[in-house]
N, CA, C, O and CB atoms as a CASP TS submission, in Angstrom:
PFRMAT TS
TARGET T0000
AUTHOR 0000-0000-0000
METHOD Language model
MODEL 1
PARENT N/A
ATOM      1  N   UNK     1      79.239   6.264 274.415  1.00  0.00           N
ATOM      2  CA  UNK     1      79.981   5.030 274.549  1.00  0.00           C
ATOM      3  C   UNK     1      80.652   4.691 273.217  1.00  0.00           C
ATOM      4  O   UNK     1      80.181   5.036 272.133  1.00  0.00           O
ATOM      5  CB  UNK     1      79.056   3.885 275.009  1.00  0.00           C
ATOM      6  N   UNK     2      81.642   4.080 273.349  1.00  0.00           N
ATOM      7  CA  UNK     2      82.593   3.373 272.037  1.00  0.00           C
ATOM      8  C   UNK     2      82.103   2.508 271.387  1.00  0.00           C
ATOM      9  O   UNK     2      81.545   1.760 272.191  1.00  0.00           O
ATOM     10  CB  UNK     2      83.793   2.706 272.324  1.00  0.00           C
ATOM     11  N   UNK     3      81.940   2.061 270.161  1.00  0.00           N
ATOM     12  CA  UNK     3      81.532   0.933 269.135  1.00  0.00           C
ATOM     13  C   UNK     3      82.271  -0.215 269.926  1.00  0.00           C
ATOM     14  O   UNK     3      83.274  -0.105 270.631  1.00  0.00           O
ATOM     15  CB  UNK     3      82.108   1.166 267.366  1.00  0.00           C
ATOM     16  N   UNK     4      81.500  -1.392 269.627  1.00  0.00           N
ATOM     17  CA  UNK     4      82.113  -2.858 269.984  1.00  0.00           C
ATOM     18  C   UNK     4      83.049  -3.288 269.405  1.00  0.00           C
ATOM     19  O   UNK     4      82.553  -3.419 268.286  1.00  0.00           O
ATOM     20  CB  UNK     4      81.371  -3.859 269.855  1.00  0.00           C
ATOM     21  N   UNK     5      84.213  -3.667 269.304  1.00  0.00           N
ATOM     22  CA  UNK     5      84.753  -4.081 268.450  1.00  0.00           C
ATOM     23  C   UNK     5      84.632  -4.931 267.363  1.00  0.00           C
ATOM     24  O   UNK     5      83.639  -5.642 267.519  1.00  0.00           O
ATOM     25  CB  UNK     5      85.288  -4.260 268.849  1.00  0.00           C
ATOM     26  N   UNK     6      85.308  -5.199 266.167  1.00  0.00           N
ATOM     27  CA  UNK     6      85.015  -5.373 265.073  1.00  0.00           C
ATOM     28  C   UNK     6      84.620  -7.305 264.961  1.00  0.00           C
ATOM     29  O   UNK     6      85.551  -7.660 265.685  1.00  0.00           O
ATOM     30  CB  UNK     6      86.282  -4.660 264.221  1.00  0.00           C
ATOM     31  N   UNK     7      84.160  -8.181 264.702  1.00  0.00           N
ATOM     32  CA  UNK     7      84.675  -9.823 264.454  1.00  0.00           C
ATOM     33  C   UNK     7      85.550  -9.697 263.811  1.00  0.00           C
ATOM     34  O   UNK     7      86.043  -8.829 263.091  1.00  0.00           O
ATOM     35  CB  UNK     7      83.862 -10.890 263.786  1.00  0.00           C
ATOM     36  N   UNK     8      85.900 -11.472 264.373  1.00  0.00           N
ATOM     37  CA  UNK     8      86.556 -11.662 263.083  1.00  0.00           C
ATOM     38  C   UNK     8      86.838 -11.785 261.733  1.00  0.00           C
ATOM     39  O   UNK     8      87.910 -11.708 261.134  1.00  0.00           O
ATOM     40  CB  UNK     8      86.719 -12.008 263.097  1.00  0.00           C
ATOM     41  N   UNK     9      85.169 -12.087 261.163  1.00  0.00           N
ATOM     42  CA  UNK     9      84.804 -11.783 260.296  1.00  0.00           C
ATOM     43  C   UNK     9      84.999 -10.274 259.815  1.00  0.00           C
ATOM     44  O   UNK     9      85.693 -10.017 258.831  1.00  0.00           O
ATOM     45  CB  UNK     9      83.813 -12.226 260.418  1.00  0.00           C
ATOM     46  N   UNK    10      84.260  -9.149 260.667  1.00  0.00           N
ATOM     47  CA  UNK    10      84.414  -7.819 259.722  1.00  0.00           C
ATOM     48  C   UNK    10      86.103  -7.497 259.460  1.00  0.00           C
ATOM     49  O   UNK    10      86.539  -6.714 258.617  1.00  0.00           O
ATOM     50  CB  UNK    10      83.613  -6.330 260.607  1.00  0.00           C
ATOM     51  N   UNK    11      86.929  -8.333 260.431  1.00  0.00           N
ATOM     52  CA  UNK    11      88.335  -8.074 260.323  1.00  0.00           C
ATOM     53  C   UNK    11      88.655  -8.291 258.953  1.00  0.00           C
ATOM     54  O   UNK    11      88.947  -7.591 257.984  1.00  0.00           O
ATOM     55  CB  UNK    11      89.181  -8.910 261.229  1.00  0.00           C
ATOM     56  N   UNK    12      88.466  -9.761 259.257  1.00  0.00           N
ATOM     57  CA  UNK    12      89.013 -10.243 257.575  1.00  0.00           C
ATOM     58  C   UNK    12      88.352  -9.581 256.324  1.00  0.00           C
ATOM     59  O   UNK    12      89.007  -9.444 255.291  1.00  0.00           O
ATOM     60  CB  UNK    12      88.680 -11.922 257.271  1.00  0.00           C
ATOM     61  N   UNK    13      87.019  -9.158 256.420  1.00  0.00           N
ATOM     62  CA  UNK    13      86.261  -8.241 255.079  1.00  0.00           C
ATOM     63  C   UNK    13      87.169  -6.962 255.154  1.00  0.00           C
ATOM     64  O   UNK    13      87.582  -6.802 254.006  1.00  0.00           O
ATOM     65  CB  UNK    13      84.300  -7.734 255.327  1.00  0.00           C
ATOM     66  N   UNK    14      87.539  -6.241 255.747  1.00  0.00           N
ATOM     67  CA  UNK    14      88.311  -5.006 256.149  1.00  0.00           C
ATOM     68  C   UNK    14      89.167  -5.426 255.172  1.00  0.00           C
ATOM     69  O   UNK    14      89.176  -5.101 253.985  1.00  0.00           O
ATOM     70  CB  UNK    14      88.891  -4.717 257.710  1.00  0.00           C
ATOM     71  N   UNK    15      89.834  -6.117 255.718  1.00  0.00           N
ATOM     72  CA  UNK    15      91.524  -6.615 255.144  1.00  0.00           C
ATOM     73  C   UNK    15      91.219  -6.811 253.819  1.00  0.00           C
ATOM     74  O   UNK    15      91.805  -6.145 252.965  1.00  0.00           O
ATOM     75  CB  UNK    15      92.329  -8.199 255.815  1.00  0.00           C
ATOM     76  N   UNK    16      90.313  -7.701 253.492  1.00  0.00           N
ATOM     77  CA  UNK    16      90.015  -8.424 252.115  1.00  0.00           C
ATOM     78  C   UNK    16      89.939  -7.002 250.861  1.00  0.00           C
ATOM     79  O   UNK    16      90.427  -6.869 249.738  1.00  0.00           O
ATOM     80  CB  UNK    16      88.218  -9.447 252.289  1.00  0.00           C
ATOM     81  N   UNK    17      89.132  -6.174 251.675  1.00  0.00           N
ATOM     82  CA  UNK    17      88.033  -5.159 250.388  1.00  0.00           C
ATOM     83  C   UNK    17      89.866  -4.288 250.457  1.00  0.00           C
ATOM     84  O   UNK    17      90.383  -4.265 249.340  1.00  0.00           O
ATOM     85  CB  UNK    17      85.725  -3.724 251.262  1.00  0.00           C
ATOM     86  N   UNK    18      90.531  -3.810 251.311  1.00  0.00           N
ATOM     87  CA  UNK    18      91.693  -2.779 251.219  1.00  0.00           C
ATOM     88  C   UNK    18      92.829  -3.783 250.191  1.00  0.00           C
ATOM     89  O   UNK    18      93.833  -3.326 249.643  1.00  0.00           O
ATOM     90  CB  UNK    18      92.409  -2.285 253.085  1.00  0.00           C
ATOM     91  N   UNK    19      92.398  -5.111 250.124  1.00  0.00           N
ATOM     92  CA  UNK    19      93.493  -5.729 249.069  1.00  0.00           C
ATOM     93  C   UNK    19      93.637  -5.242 247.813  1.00  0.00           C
ATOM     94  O   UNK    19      92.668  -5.213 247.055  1.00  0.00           O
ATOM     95  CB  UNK    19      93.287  -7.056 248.786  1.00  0.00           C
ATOM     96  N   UNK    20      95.169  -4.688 247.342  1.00  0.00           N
ATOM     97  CA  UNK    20      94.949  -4.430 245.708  1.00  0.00           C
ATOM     98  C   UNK    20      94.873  -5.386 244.679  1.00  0.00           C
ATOM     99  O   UNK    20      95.128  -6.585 244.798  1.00  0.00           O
ATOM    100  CB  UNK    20      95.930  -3.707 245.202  1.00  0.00           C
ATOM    101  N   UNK    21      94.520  -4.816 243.695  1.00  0.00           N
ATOM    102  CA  UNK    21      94.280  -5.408 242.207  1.00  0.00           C
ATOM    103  C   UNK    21      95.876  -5.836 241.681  1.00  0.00           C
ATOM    104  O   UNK    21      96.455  -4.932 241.078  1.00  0.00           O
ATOM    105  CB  UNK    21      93.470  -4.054 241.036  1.00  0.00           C
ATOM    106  N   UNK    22      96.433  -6.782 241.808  1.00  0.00           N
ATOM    107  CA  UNK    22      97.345  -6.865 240.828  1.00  0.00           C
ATOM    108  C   UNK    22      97.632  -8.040 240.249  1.00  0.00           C
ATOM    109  O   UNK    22      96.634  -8.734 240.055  1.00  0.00           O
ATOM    110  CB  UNK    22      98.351  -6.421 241.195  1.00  0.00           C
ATOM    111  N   UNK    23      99.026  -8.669 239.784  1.00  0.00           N
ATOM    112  CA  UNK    23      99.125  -9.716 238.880  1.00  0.00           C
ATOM    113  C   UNK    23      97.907 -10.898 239.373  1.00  0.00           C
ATOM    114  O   UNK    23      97.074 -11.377 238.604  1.00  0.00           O
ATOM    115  CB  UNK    23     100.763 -10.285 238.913  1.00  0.00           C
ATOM    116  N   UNK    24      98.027 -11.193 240.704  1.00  0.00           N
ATOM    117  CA  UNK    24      97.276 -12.324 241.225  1.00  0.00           C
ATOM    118  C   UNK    24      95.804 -12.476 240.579  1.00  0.00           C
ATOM    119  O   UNK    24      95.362 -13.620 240.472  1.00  0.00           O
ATOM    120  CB  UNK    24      97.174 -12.155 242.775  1.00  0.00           C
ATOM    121  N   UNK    25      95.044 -11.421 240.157  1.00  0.00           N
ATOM    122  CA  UNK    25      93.820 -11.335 239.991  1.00  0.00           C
ATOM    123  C   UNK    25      93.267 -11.542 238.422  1.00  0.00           C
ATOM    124  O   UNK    25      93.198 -10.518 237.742  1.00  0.00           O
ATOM    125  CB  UNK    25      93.522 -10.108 240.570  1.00  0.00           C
ATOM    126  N   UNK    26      92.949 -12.560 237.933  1.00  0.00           N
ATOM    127  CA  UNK    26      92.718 -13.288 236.512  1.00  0.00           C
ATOM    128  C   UNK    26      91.434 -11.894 236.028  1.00  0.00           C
ATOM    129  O   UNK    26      90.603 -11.391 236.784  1.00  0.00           O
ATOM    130  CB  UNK    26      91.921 -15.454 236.699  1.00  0.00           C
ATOM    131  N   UNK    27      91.580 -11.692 235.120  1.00  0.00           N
ATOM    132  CA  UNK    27      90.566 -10.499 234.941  1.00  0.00           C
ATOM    133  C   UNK    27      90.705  -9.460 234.686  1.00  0.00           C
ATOM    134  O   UNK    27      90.255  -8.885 233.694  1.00  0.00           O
ATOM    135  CB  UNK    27      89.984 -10.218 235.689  1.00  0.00           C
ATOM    136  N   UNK    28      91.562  -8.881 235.804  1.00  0.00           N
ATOM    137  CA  UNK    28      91.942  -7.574 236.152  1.00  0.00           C
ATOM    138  C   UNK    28      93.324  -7.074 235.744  1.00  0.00           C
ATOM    139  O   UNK    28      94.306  -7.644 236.220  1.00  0.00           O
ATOM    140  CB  UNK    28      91.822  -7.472 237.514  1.00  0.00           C
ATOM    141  N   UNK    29      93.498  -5.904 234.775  1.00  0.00           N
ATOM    142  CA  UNK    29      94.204  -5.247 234.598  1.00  0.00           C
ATOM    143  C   UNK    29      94.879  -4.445 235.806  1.00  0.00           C
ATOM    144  O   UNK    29      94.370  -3.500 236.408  1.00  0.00           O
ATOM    145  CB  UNK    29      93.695  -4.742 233.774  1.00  0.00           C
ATOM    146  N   UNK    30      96.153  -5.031 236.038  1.00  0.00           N
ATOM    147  CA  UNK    30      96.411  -3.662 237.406  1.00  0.00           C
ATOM    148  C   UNK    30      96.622  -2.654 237.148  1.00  0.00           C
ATOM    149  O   UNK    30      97.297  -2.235 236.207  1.00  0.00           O
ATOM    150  CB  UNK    30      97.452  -3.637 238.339  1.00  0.00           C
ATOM    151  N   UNK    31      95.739  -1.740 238.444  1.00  0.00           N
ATOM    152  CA  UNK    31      95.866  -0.450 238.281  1.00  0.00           C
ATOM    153  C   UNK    31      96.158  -0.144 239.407  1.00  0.00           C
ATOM    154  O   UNK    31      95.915  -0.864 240.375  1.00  0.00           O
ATOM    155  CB  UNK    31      94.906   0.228 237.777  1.00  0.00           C
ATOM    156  N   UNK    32      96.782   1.085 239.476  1.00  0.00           N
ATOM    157  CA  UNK    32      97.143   1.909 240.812  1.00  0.00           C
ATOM    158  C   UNK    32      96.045   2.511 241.698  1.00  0.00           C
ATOM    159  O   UNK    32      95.194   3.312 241.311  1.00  0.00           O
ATOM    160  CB  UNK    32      97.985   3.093 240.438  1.00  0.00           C
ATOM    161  N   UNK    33      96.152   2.109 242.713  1.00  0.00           N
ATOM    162  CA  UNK    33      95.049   2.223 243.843  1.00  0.00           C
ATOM    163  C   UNK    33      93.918   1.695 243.733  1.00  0.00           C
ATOM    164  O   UNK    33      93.152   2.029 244.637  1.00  0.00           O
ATOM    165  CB  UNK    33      94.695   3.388 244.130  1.00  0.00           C
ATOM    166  N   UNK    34      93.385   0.806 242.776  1.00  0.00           N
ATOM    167  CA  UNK    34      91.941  -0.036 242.425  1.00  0.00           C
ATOM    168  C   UNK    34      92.369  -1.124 244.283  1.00  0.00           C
ATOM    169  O   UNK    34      93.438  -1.447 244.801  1.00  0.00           O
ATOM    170  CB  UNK    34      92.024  -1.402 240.094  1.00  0.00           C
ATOM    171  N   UNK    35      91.333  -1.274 244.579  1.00  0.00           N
ATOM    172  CA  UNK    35      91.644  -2.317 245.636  1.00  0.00           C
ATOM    173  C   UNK    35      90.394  -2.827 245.584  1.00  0.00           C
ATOM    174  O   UNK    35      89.412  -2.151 245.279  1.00  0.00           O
ATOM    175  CB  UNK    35      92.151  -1.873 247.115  1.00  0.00           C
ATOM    176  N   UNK    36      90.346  -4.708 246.041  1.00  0.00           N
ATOM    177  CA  UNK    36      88.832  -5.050 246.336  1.00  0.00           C
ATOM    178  C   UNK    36      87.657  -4.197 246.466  1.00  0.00           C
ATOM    179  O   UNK    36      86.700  -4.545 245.774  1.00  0.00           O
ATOM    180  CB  UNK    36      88.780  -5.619 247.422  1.00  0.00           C
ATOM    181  N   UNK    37      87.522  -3.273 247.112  1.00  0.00           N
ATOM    182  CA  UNK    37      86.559  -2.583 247.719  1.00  0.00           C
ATOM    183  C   UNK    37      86.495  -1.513 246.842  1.00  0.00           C
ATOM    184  O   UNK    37      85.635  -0.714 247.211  1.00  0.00           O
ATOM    185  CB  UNK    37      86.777  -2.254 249.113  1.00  0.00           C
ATOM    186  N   UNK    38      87.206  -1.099 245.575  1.00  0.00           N
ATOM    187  CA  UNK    38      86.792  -0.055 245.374  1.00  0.00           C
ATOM    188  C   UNK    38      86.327  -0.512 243.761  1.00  0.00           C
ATOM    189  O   UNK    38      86.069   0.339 242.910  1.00  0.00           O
ATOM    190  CB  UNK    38      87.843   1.120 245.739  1.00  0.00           C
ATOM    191  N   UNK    39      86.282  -1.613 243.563  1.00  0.00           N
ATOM    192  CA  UNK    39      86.106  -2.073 242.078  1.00  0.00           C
ATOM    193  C   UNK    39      84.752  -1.372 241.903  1.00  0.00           C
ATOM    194  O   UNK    39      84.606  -0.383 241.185  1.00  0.00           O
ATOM    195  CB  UNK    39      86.083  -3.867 241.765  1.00  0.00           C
ATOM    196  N   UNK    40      83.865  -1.900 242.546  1.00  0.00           N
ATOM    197  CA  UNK    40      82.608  -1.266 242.012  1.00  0.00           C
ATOM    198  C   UNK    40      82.488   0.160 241.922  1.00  0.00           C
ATOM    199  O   UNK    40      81.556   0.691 241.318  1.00  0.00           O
ATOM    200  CB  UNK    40      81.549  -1.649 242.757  1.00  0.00           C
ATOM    201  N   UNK    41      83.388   0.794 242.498  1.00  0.00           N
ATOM    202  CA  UNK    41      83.280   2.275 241.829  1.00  0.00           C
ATOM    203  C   UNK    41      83.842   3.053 240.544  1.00  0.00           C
ATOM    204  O   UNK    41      83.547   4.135 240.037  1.00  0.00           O
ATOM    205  CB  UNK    41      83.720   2.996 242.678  1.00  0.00           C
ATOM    206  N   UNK    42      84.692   2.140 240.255  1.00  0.00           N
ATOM    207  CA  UNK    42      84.914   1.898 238.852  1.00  0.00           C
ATOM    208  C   UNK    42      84.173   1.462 237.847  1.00  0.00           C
ATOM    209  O   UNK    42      84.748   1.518 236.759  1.00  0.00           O
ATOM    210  CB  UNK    42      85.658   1.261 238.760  1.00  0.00           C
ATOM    211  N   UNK    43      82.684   0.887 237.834  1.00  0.00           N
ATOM    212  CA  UNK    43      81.552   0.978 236.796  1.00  0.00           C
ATOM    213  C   UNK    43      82.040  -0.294 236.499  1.00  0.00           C
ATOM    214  O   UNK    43      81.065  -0.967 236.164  1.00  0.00           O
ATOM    215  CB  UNK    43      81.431   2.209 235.553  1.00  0.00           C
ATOM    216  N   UNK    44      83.059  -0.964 236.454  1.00  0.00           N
ATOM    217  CA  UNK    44      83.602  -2.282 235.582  1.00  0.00           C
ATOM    218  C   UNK    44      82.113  -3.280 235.428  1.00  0.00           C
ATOM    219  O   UNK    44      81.242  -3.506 236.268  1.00  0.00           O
ATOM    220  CB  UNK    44      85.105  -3.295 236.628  1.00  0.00           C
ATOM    221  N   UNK    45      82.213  -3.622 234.380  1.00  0.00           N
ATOM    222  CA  UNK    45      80.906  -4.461 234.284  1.00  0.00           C
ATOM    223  C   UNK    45      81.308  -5.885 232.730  1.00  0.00           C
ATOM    224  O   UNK    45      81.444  -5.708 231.520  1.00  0.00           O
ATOM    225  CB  UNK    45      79.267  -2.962 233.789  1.00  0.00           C
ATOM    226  N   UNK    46      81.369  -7.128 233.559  1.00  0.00           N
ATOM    227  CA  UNK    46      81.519  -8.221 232.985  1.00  0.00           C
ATOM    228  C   UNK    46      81.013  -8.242 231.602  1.00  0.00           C
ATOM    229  O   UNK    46      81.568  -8.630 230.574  1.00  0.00           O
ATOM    230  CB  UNK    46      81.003  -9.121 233.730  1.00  0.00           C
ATOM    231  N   UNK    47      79.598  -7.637 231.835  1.00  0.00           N
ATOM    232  CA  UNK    47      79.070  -8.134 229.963  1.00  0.00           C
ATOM    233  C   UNK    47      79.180  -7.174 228.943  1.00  0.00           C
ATOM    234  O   UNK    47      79.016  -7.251 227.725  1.00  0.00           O
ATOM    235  CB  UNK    47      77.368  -8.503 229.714  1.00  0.00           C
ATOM    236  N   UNK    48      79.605  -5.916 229.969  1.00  0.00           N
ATOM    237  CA  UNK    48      80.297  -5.101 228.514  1.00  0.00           C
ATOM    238  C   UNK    48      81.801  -5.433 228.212  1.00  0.00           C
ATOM    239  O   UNK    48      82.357  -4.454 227.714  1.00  0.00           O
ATOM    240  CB  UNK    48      80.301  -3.307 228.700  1.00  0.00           C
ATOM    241  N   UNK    49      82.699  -6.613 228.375  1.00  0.00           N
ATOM    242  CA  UNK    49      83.954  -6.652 228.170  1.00  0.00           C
ATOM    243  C   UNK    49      84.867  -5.987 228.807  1.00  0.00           C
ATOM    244  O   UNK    49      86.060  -6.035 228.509  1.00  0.00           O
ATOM    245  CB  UNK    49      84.108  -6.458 227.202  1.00  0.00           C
ATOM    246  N   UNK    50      84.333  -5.233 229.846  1.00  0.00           N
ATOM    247  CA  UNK    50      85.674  -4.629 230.859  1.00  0.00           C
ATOM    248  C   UNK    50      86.490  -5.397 231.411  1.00  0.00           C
ATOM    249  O   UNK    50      87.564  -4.891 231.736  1.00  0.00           O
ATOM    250  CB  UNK    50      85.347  -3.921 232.025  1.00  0.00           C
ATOM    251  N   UNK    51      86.258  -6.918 231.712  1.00  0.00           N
ATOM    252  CA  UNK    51      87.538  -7.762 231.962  1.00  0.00           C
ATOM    253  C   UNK    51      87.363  -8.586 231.169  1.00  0.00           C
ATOM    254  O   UNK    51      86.555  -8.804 230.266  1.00  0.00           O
ATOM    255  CB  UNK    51      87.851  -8.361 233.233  1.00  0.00           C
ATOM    256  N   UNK    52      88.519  -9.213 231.743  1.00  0.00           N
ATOM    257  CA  UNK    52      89.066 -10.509 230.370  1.00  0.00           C
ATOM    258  C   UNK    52      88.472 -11.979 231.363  1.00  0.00           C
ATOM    259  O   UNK    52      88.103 -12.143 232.526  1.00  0.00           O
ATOM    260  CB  UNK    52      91.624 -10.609 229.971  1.00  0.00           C
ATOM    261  N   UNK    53      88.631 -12.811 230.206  1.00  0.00           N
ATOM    262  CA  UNK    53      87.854 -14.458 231.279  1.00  0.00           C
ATOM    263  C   UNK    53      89.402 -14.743 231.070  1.00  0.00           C
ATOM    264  O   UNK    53      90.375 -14.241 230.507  1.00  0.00           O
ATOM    265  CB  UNK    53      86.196 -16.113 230.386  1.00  0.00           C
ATOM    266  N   UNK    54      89.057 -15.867 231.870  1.00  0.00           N
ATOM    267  CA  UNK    54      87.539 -16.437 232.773  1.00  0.00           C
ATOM    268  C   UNK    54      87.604 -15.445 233.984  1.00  0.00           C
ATOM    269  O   UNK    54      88.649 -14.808 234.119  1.00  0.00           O
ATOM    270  CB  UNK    54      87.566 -18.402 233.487  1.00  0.00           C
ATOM    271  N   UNK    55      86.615 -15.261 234.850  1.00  0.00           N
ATOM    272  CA  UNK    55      86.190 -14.178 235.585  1.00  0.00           C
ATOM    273  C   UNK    55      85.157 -15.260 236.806  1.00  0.00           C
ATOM    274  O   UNK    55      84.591 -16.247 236.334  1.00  0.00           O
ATOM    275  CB  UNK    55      85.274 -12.839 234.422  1.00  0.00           C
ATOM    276  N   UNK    56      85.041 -15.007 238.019  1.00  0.00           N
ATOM    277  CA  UNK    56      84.685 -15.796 238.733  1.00  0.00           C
ATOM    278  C   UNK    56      83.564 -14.771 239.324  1.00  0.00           C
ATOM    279  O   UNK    56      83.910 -13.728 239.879  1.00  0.00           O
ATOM    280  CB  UNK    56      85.788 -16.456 239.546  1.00  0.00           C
ATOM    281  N   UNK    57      82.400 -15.086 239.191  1.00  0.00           N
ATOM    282  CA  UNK    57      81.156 -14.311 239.804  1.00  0.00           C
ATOM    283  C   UNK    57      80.666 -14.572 240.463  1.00  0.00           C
ATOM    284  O   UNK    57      80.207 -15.709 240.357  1.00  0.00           O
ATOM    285  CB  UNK    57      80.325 -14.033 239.387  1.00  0.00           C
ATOM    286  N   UNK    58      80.320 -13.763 241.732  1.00  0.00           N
ATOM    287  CA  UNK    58      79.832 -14.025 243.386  1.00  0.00           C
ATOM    288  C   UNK    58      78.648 -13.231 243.085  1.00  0.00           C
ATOM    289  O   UNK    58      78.748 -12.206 242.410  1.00  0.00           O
ATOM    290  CB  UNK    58      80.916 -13.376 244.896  1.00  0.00           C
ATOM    291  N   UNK    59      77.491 -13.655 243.560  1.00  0.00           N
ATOM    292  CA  UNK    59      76.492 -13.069 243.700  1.00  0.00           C
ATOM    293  C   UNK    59      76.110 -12.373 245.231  1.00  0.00           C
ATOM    294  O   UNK    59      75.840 -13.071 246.208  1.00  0.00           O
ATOM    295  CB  UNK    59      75.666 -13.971 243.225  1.00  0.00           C
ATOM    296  N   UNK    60      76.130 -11.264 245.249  1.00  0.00           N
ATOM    297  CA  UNK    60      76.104 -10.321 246.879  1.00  0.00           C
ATOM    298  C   UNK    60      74.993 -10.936 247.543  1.00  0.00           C
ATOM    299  O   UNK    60      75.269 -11.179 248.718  1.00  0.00           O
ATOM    300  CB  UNK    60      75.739  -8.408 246.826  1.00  0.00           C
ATOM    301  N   UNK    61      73.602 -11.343 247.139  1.00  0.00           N
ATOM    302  CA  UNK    61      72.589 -12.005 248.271  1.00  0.00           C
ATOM    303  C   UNK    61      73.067 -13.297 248.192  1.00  0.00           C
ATOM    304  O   UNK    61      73.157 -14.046 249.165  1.00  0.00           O
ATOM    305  CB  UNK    61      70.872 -11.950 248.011  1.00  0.00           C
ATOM    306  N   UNK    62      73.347 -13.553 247.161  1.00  0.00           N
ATOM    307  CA  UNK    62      73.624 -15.383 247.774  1.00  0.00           C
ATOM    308  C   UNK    62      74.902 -15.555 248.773  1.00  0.00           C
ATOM    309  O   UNK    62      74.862 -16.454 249.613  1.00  0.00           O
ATOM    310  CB  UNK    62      74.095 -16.626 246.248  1.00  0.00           C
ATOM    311  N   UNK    63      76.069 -14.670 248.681  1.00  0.00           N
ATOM    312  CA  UNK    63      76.944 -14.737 249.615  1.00  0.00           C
ATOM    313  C   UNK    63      75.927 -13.959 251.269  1.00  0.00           C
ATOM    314  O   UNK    63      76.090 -14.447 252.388  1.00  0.00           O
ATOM    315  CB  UNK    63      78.480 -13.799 248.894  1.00  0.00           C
ATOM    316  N   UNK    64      75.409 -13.303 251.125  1.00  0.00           N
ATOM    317  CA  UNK    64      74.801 -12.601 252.515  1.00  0.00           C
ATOM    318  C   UNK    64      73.566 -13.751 253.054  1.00  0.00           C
ATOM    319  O   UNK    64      73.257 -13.934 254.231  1.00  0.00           O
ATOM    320  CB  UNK    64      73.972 -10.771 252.100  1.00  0.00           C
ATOM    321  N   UNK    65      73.118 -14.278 252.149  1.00  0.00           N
ATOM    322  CA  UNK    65      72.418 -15.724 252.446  1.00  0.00           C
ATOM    323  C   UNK    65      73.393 -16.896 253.409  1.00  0.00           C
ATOM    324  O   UNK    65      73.354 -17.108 254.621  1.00  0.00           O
ATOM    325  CB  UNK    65      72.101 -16.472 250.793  1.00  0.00           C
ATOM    326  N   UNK    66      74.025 -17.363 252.620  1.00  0.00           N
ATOM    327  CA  UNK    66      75.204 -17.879 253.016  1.00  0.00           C
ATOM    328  C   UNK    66      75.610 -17.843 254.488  1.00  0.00           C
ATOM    329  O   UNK    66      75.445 -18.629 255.420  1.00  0.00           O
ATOM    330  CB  UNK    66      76.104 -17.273 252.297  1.00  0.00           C
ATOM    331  N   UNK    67      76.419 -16.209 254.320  1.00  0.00           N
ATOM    332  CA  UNK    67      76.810 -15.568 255.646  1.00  0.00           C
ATOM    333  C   UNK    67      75.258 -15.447 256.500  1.00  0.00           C
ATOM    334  O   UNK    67      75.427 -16.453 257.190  1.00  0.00           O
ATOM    335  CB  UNK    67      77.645 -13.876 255.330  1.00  0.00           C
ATOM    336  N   UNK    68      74.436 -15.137 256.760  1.00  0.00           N
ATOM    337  CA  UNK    68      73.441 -15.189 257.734  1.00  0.00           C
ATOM    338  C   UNK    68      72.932 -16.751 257.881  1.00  0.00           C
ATOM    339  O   UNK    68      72.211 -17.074 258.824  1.00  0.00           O
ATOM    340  CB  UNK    68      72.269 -14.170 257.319  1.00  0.00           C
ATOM    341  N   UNK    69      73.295 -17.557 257.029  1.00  0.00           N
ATOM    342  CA  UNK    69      72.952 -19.420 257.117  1.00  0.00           C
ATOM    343  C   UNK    69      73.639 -19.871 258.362  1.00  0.00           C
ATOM    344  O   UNK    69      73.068 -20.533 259.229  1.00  0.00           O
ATOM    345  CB  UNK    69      73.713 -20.518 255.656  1.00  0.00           C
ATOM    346  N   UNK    70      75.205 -19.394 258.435  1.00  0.00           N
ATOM    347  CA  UNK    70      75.790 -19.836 258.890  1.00  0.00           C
ATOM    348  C   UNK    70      76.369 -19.581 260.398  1.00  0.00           C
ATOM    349  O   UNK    70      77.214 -20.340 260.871  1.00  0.00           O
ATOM    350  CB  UNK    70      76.266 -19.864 258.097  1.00  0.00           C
TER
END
């Protein structure tokens, strides 16, 4: 049988993580092909100075807290 289709939610995370890095993003140097979703494979890490501030930090369980709260 076929997978269920996606929410609306996983829609919009889809969309969100394939967004690129560019002027819009305070922090981030643009680069070619970096997109939401692939930052963390880039090692980038706040307290060694890989971006510039101010820098806005989401914590992954407190957002999955959040998202299962709600």
């Amino acid at each position: 049988m076929g997978s269920a289709a996606p929410t609306i939610r996983e829609d919009a995370l889809s969309r969100l993580l394939e967004e690129p890095i560019d002027w819009r993003y305070k922090g981030f140097l643009p680069a070619d092909g970096v997109t939401i979703g692939t930052v963390a494979q880039g090692g980038w890490n706040l307290l060694h100075g890989d971006m510039s501030l101010p820098v806005l930090v989401l914590k992954e369980m407190a957002i999955a807290t959040k998202i299962a709260l709600s």
